[in-house]
DRENTI-866067 format. One record per residue (C-alpha): residue number from 1; residue in one letter; y, z, x. Coordinates in Angstrom, 2 decimals. Layout:
PT, NUM, A, Y, Z, X $
...
***
This chain:
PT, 1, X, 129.23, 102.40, 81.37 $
PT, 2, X, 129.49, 103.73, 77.72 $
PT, 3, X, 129.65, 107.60, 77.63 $
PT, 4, X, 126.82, 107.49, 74.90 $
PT, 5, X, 123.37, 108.67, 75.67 $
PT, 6, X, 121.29, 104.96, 75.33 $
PT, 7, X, 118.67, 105.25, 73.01 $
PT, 8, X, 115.19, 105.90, 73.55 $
PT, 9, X, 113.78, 103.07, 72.82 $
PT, 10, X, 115.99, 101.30, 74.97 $
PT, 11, X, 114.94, 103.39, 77.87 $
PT, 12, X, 111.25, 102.73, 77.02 $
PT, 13, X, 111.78, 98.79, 76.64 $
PT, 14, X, 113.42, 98.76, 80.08 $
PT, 15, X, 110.46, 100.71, 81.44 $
PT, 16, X, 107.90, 99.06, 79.97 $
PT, 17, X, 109.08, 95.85, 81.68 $
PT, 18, X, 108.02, 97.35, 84.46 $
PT, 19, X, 104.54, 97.60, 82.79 $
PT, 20, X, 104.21, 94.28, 81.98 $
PT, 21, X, 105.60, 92.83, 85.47 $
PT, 22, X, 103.04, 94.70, 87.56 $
PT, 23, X, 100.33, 92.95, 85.93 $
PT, 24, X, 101.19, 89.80, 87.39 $
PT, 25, X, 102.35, 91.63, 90.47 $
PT, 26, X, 98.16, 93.14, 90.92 $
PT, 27, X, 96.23, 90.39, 89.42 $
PT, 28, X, 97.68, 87.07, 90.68 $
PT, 29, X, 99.72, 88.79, 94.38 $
PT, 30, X, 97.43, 91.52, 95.59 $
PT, 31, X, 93.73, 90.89, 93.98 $
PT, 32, X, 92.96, 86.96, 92.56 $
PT, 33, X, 95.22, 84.60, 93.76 $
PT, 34, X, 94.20, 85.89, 98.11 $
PT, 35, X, 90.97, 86.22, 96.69 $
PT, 36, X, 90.48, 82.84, 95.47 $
PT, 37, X, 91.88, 81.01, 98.57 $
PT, 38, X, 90.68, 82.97, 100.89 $
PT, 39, X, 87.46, 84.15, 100.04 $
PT, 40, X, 85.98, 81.69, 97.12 $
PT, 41, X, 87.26, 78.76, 98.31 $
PT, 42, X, 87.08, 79.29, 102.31 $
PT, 43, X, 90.83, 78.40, 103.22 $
PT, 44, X, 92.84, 80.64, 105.76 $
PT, 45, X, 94.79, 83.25, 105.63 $
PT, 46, X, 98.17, 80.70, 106.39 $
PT, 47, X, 97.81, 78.90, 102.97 $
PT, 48, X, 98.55, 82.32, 101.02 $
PT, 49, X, 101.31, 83.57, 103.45 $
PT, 50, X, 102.93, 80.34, 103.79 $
PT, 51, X, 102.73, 80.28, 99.34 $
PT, 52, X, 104.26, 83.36, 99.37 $
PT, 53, X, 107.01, 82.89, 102.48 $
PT, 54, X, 107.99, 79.28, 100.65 $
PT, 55, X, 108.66, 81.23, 97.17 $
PT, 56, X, 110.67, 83.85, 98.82 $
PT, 57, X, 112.56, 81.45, 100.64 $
PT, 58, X, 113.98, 80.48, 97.62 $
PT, 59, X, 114.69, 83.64, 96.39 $
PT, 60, X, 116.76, 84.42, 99.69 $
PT, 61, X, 118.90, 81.43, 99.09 $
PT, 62, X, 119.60, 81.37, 95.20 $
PT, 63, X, 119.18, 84.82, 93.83 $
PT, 64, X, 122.09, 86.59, 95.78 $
PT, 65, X, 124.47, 83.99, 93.85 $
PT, 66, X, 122.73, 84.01, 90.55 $
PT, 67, X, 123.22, 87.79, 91.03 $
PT, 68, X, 127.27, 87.44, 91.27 $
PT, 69, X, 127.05, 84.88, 88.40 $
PT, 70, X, 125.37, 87.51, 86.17 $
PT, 71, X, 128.46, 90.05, 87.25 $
PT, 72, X, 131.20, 87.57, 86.70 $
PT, 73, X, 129.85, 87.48, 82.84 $
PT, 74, X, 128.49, 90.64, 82.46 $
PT, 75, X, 124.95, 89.00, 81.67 $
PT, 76, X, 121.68, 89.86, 82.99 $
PT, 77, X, 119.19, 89.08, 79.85 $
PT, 78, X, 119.28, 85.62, 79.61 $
PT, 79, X, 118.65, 85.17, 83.26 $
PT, 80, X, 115.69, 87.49, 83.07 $
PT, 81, X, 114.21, 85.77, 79.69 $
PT, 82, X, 114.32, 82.42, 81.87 $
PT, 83, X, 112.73, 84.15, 85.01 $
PT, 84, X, 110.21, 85.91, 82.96 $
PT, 85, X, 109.29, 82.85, 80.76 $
PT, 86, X, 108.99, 80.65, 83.96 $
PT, 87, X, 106.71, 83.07, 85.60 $
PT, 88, X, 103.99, 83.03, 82.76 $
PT, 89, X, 103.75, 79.49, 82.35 $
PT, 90, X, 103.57, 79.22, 85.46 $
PT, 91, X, 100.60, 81.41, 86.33 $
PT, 92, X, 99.00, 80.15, 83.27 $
PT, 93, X, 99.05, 76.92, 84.67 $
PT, 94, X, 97.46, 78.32, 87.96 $
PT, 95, X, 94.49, 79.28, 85.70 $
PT, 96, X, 94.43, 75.76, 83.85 $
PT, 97, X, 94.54, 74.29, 87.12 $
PT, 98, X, 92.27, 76.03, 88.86 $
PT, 99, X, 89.68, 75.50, 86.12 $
PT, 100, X, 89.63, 71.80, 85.82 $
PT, 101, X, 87.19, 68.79, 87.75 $
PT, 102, X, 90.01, 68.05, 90.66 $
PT, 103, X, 89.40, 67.25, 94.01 $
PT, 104, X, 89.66, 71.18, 95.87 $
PT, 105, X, 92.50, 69.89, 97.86 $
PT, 106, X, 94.65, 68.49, 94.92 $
PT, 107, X, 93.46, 71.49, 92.77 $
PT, 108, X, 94.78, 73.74, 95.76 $
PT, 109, X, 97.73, 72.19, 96.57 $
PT, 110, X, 98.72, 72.13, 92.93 $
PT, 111, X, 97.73, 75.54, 92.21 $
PT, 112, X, 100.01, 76.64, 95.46 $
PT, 113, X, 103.12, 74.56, 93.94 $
PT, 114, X, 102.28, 76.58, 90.57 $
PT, 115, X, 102.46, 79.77, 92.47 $
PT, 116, X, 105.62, 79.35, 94.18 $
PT, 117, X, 107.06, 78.80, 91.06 $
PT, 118, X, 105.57, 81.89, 89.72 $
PT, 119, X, 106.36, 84.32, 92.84 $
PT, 120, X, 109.49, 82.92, 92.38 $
PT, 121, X, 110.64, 83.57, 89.02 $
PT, 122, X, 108.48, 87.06, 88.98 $
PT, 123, X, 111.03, 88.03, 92.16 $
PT, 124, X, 113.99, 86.76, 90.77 $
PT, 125, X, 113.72, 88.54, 87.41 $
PT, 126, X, 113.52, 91.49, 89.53 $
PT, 127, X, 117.33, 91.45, 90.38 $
PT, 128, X, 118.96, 91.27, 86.79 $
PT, 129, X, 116.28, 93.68, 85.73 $
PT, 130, X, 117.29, 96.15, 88.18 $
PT, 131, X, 121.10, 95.91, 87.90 $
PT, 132, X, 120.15, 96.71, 84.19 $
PT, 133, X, 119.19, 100.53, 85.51 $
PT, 134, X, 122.28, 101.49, 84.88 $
PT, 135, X, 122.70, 100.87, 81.27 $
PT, 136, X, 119.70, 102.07, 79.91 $
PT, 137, X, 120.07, 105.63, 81.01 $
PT, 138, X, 122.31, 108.64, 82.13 $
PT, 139, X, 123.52, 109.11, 85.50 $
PT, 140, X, 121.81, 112.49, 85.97 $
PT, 141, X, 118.07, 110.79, 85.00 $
PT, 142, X, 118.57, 107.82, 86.71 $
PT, 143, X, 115.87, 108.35, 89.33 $
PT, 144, X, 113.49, 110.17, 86.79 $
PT, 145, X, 113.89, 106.62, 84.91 $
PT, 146, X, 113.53, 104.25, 87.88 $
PT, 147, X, 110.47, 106.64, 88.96 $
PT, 148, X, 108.81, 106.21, 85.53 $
PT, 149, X, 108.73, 102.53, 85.43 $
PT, 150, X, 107.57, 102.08, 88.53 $
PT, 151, X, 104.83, 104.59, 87.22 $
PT, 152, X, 103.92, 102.92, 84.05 $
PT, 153, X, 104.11, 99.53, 85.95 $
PT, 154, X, 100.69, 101.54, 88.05 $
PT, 155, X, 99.32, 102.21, 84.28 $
PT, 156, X, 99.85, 98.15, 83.73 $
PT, 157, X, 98.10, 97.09, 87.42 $
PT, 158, X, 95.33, 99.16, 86.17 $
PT, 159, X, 95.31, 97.76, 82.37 $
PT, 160, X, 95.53, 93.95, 83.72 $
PT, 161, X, 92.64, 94.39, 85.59 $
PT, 162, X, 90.57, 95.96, 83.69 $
PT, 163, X, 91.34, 93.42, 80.68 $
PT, 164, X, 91.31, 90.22, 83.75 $
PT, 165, X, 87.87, 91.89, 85.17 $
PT, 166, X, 85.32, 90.60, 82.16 $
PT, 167, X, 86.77, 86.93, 82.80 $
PT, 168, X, 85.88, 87.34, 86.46 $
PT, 169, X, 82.50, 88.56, 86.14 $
PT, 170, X, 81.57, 88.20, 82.28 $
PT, 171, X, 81.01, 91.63, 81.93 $
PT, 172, X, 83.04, 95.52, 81.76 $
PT, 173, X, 80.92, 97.01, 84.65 $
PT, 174, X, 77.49, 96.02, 83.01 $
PT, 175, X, 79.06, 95.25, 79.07 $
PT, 176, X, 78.62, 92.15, 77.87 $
PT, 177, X, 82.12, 90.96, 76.43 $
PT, 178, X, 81.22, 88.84, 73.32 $
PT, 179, X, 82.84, 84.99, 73.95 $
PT, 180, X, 83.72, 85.73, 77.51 $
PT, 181, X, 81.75, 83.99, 80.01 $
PT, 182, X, 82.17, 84.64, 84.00 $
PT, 183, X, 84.88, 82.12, 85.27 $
PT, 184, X, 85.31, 83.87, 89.07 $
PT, 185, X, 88.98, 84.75, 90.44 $
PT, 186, X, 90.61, 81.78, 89.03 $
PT, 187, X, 89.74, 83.00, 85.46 $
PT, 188, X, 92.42, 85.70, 85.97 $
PT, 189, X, 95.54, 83.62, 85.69 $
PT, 190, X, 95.61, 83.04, 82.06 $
PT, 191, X, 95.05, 85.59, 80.41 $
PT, 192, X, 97.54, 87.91, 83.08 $
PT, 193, X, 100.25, 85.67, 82.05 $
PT, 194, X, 99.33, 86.37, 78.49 $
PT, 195, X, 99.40, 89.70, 79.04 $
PT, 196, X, 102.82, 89.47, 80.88 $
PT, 197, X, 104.29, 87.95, 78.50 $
PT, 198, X, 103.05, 90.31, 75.41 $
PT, 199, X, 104.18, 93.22, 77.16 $
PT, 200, X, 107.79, 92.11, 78.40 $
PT, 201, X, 108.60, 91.12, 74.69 $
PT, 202, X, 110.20, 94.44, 73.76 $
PT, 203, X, 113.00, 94.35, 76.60 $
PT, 204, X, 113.89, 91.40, 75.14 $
PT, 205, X, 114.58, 93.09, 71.59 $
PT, 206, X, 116.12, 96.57, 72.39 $
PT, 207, X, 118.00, 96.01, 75.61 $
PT, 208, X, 121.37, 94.75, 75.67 $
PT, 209, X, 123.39, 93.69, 78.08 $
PT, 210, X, 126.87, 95.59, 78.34 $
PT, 211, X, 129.42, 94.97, 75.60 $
PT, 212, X, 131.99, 92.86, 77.60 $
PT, 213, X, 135.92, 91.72, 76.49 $
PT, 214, X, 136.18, 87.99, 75.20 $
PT, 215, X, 138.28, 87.21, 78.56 $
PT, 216, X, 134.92, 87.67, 81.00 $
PT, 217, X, 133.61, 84.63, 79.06 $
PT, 218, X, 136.49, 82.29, 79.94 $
PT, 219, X, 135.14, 82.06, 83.51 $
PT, 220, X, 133.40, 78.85, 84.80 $
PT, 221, X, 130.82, 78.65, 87.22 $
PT, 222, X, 131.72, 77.85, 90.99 $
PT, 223, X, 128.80, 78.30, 93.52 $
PT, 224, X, 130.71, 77.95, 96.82 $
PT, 225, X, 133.43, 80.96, 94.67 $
PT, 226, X, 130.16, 82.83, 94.43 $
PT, 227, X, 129.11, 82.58, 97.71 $
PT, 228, X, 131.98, 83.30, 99.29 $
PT, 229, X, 132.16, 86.41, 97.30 $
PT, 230, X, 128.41, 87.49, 98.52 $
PT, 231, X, 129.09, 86.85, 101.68 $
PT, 232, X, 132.19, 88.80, 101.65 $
PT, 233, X, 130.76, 92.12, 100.10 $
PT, 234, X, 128.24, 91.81, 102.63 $
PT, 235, X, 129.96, 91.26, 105.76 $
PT, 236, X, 132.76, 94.03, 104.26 $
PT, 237, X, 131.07, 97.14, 105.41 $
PT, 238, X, 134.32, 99.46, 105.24 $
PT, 239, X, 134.68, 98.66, 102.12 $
PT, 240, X, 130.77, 99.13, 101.13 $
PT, 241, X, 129.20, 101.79, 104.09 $
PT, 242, X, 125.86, 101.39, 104.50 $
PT, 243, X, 124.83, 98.63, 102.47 $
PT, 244, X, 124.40, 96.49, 105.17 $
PT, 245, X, 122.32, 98.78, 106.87 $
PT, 246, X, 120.61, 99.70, 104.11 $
PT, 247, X, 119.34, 95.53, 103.76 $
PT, 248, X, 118.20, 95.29, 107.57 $
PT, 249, X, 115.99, 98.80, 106.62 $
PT, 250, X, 114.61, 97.15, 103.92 $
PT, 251, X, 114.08, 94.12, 105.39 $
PT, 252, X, 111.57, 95.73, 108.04 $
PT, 253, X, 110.02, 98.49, 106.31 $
PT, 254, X, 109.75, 95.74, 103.15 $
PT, 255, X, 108.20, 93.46, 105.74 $
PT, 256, X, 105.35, 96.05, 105.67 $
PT, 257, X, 105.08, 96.37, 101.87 $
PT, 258, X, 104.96, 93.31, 100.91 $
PT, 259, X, 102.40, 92.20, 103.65 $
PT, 260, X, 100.12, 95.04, 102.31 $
PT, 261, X, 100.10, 93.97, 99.00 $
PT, 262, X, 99.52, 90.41, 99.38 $
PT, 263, X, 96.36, 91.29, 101.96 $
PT, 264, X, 94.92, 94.68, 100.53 $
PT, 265, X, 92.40, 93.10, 98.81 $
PT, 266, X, 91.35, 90.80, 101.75 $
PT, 267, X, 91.29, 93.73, 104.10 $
PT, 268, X, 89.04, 95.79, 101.64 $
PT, 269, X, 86.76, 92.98, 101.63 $
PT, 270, X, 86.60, 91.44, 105.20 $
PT, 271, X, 87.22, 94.42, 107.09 $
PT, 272, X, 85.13, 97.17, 104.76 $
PT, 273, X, 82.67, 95.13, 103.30 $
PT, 274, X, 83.71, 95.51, 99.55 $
PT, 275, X, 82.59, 93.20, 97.10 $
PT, 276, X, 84.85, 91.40, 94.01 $
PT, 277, X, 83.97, 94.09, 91.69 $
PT, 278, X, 83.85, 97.26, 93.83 $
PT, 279, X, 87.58, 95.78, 95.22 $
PT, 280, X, 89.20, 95.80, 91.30 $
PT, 281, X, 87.37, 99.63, 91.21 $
PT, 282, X, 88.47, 100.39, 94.49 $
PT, 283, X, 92.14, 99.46, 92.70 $
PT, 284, X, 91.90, 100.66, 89.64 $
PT, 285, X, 90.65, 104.26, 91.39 $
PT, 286, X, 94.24, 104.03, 93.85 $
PT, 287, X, 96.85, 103.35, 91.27 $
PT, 288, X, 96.88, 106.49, 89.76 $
PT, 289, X, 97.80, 108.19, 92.88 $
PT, 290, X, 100.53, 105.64, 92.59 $
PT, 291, X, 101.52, 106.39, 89.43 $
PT, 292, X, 101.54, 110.56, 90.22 $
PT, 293, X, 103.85, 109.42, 93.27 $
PT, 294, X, 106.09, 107.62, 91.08 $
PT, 295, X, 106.61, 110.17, 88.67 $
PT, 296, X, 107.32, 112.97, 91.38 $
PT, 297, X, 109.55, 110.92, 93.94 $
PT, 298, X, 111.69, 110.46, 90.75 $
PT, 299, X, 112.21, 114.06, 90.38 $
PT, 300, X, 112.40, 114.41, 93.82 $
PT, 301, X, 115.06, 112.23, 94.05 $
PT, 302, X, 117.45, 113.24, 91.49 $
PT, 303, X, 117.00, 116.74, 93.22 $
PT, 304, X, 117.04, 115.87, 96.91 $
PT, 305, X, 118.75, 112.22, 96.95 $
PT, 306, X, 117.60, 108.86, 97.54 $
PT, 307, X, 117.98, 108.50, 101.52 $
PT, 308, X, 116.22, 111.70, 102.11 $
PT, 309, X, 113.67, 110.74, 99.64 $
PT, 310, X, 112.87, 107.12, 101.28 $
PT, 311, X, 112.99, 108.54, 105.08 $
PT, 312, X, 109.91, 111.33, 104.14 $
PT, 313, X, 108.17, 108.66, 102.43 $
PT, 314, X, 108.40, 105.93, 105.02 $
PT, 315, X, 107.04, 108.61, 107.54 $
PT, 316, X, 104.49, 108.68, 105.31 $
PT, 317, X, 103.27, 105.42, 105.71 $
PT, 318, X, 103.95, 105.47, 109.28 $
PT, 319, X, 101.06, 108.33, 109.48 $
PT, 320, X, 98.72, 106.46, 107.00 $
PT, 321, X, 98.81, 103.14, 108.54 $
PT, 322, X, 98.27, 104.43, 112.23 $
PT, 323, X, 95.13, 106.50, 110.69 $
PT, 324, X, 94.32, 103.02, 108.25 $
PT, 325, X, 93.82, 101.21, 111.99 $
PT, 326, X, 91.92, 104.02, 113.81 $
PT, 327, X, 88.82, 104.47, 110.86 $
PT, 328, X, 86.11, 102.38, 109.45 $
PT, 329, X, 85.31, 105.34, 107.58 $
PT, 330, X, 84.71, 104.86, 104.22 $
PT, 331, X, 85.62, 108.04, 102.57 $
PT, 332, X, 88.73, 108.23, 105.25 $
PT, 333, X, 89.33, 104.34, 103.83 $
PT, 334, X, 89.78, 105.91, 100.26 $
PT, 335, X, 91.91, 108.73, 101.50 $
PT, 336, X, 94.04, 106.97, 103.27 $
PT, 337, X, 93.94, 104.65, 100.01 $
PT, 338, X, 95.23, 107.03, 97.93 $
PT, 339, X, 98.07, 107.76, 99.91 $
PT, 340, X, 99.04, 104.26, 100.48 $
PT, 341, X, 99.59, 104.01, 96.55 $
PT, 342, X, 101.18, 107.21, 96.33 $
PT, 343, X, 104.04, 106.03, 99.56 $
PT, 344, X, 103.99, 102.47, 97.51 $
PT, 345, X, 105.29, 103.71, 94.08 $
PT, 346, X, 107.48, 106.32, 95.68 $
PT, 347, X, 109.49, 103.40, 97.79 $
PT, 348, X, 110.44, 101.62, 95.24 $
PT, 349, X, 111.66, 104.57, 93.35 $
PT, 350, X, 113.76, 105.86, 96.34 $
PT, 351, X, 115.07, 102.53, 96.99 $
PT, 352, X, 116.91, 101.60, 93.74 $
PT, 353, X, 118.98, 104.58, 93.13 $
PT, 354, X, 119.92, 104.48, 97.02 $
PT, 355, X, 121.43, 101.00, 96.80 $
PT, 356, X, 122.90, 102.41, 93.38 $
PT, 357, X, 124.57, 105.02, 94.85 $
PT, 358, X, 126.55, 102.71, 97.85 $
PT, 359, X, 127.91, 99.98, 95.08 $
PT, 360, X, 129.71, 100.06, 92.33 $
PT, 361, X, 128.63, 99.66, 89.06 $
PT, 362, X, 131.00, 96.12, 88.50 $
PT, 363, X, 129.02, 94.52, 91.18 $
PT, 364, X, 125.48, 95.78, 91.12 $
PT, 365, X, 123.86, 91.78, 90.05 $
PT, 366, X, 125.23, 91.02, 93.06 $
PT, 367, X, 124.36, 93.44, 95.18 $
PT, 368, X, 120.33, 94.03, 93.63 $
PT, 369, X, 120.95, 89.96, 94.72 $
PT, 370, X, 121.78, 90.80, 98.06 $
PT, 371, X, 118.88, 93.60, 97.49 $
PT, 372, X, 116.29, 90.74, 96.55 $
PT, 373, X, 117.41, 88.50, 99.29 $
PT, 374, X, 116.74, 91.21, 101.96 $
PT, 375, X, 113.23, 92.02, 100.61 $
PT, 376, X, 112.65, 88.11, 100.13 $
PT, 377, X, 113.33, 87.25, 103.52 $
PT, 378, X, 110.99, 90.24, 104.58 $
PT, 379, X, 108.33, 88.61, 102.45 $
PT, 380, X, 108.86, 85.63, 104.49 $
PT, 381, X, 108.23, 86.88, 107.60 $
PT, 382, X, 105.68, 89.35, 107.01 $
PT, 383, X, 102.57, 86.64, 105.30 $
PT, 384, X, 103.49, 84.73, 108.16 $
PT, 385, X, 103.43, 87.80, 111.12 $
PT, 386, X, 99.80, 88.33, 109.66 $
PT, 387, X, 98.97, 84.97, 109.47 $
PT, 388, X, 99.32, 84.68, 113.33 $
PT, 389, X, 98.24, 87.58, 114.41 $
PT, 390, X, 94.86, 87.24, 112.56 $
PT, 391, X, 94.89, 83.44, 113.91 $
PT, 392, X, 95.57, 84.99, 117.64 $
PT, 393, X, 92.80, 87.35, 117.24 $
PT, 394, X, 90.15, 84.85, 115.12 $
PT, 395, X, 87.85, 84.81, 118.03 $
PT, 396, X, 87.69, 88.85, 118.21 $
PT, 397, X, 86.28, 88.85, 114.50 $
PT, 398, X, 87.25, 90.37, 111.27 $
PT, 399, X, 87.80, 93.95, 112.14 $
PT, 400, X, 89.45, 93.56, 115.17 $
PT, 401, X, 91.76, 90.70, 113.55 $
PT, 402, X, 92.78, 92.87, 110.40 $
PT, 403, X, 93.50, 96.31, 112.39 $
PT, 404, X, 95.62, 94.12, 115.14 $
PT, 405, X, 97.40, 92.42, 111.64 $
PT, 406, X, 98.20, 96.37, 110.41 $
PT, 407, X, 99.54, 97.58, 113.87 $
PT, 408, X, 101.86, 94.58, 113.78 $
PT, 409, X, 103.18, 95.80, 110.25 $
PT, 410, X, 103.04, 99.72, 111.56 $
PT, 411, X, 105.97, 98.29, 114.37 $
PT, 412, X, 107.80, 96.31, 111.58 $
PT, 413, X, 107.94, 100.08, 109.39 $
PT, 414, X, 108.85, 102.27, 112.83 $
PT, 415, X, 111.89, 99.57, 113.08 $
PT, 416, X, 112.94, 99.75, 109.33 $
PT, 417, X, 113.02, 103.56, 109.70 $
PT, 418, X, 115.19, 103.76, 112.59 $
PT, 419, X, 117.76, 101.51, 110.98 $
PT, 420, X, 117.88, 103.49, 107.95 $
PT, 421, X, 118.55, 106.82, 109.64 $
PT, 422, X, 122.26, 106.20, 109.94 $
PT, 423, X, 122.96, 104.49, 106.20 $
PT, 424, X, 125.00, 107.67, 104.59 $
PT, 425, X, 123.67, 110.13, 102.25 $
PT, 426, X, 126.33, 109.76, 99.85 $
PT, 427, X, 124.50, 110.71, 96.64 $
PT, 428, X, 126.23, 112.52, 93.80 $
PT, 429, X, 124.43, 112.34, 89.94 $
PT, 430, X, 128.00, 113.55, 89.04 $
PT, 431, X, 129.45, 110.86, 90.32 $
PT, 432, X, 127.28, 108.07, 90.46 $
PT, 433, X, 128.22, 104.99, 88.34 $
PT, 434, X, 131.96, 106.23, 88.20 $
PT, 435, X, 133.80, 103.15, 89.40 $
***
């Protein structure tokens, strides 16, 4: 890494990525595309976690090797232009789709291929626009950094829905939008990949990747060489300690996350009775308190260190889910809310400075591959987990069915933690990003 202090605006393109990301991440994963399966078209619960398991299957079985490609020539952009451009058209066509005269099962099942694609390509620019952490900041600010994109990617969950909500319901809670008629969920898809792609522009513009020497460029591209090479640096834990760890931690706890996020809007609305529109306030209320945990478990972080960080806030949600399945409170609903976003943002801002600080710097596309592939395969498994479960329980009804779904996710998070208790705290923001 250059000695030089990257520019500002560098910084702020890499973090505002993270802005425009998140609102595909809220409007099509967590709130329209569940939504519209599930709830305005009548289809279970297994069509949206079987989407979702299908797309991360992919990830798990190309992005680790993309990931070493992008290390062998020192280039993460054009991967993530590709990724990025994929992901837009593809939720744009969603939105197309979903608004035309088809039969509901060829609309469906085309809208479901259309979102695979999408998950996909949203996921997989996720690894090269990780590994590019490194090079848009100092080693001393590197959790600050990773803390405030994840926190302005909270500011862009609540901007997309606010700017998705008058396409849903043809109004700004009770103002008329001039031109914009009510099109239900599936009116969200467009203009969020608009949106995404408007806002991801700038990273395209100010971030570079690392200068590299003519001789990196002289290598071909050999996929059994690059898996090889994966599966080496995985299986090598002397060589690496912790890492592997580290991936089976994330994989459970993730399991969790990524469950939550794809169902949170279901739950709000089959289990406490919310409607569309009190659902997008009921998220646009939360993400705050993601954003403020953000911010702080970056500082906390650069102070502290990323494994102590992640193991206080993974408590956390161990206490807020077990509390999440005991109340049908409503005010204890929001409470409990609030502190769901705040453990949410604060994850992800532990986790990519911890994975950071066990690799080196030559090798971290490959590794925020092997990162990707352990959080994919936890997105597999966890849609599916809650797809039985709430199948099992059908007959017991909608409450019952939902809090047995959370308890199975509350045993996935009390595994991930006691994996991660041995990875090693090795953190040092003097060191760091030496090798």
């Amino acid at each position: 890494m250059d000695a030089s202090k990257p520019r500002r605006l560098t910084t702020f393109s890499w973090i505002l990525y993270d802005f425009a990301n998140t609102i595909y991440s809220m409007n099509v994963v967590t709130m329209y595309f569940s939504t519209w399966i599930v709830v305005d078209l009548g289809r279970g619960d297994r069509v949206v976690g079987t989407a979702n398991s299908l797309s991360m299957i992919f990830v798990a079985l190309t992005l680790p090797i993309l990931g070493e490609i992008s290390d062998r020539f020192q280039r993460r952009m054009p991967f993530l232009f590709i990724y990025t451009l994929a992901c837009v058209l593809a939720t744009i066509g969603i939105g197309v789709i979903g608004q035309t005269g088809l039969d509901i099962g060829i609309k469906i099942l085309w809208a479901v291929l259309l979102y695979i694609v999408a998950n996909y390509a949203y996921q997989g620019g996720l690894v090269f626009y990780n590994s590019l952490l490194p090079y848009v900041c100092t080693p001393r600010s590197i959790g600050r950094v990773s803390g405030y994109g994840v926190a302005l990617g909270y500011f862009g969950s609540i901007f997309g829905l606010i700017i998705a909500l008058p396409f849903v319901e043809g109004s700004l809670y009770g103002l008329k939008i001039p031109f914009i008629e009510a099109g239900g969920s599936v009116a969200a898809f467009v203009p969020s990949g608009l949106l995404f792609m408007v806002f991801a522009i700038p990273i395209f513009i100010f971030v570079k990747d690392p200068a590299s020497t003519s001789s990196q460029f002289n290598h071909t591209i050999n996929i059994k060489e690059s898996f090889s090479k994966v599966w080496d640096s995985l299986s090598n834990t002397r060589k690496y300690p912790g890492v592997t760890r580290f991936l089976v931690a994330k994989y459970f706890y993730e399991d969790a996350i990524q469950t939550i996020i794809i169902f949170m809007a279901v739950y709000a609305q089959k289990v406490m009775g919310f409607s569309k529109g009190e659902t997008t306030t009921f998220f646009i209320i939360v993400i705050p308190f993601a954003i403020i945990g953000s911010a702080l478990c970056g500082i906390v972080t650069d102070h502290f260190g990323p494994k102590k960080t992640l193991m206080i806030v993974l408590f956390g949600w161990i206490i807020a889910l077990s509390l999440l399945i005991m109340t049908m409170n409503i005010t204890v609903f929001w409470i409990l809310s609030a502190s769901v976003g705040i453990f949410m943002g604060s994850t992800w801002t532990a986790a990519r400075p911890l994975l950071i600080s066990l690799v080196p710097q030559k090798m971290l596309g490959e590794f925020f591959g092997l990162y990707s592939f352990s959080g994919k395969l936890a997105a597999i498994a966890g849609p599916l987990i809650w797809s039985v479960v709430v199948d099992v329980f059908n007959d017991r009804g909608d409450v019952f069915k939902y809090k047995a779904a959370i308890f199975s996710l509350l045993i996935l998070m009390l595994i991930g933690i006691w994996i991660l208790r041995k990875v090693p705290n090795i953190w040092s923001k003097e060191n760091i990003l030496v090798e």
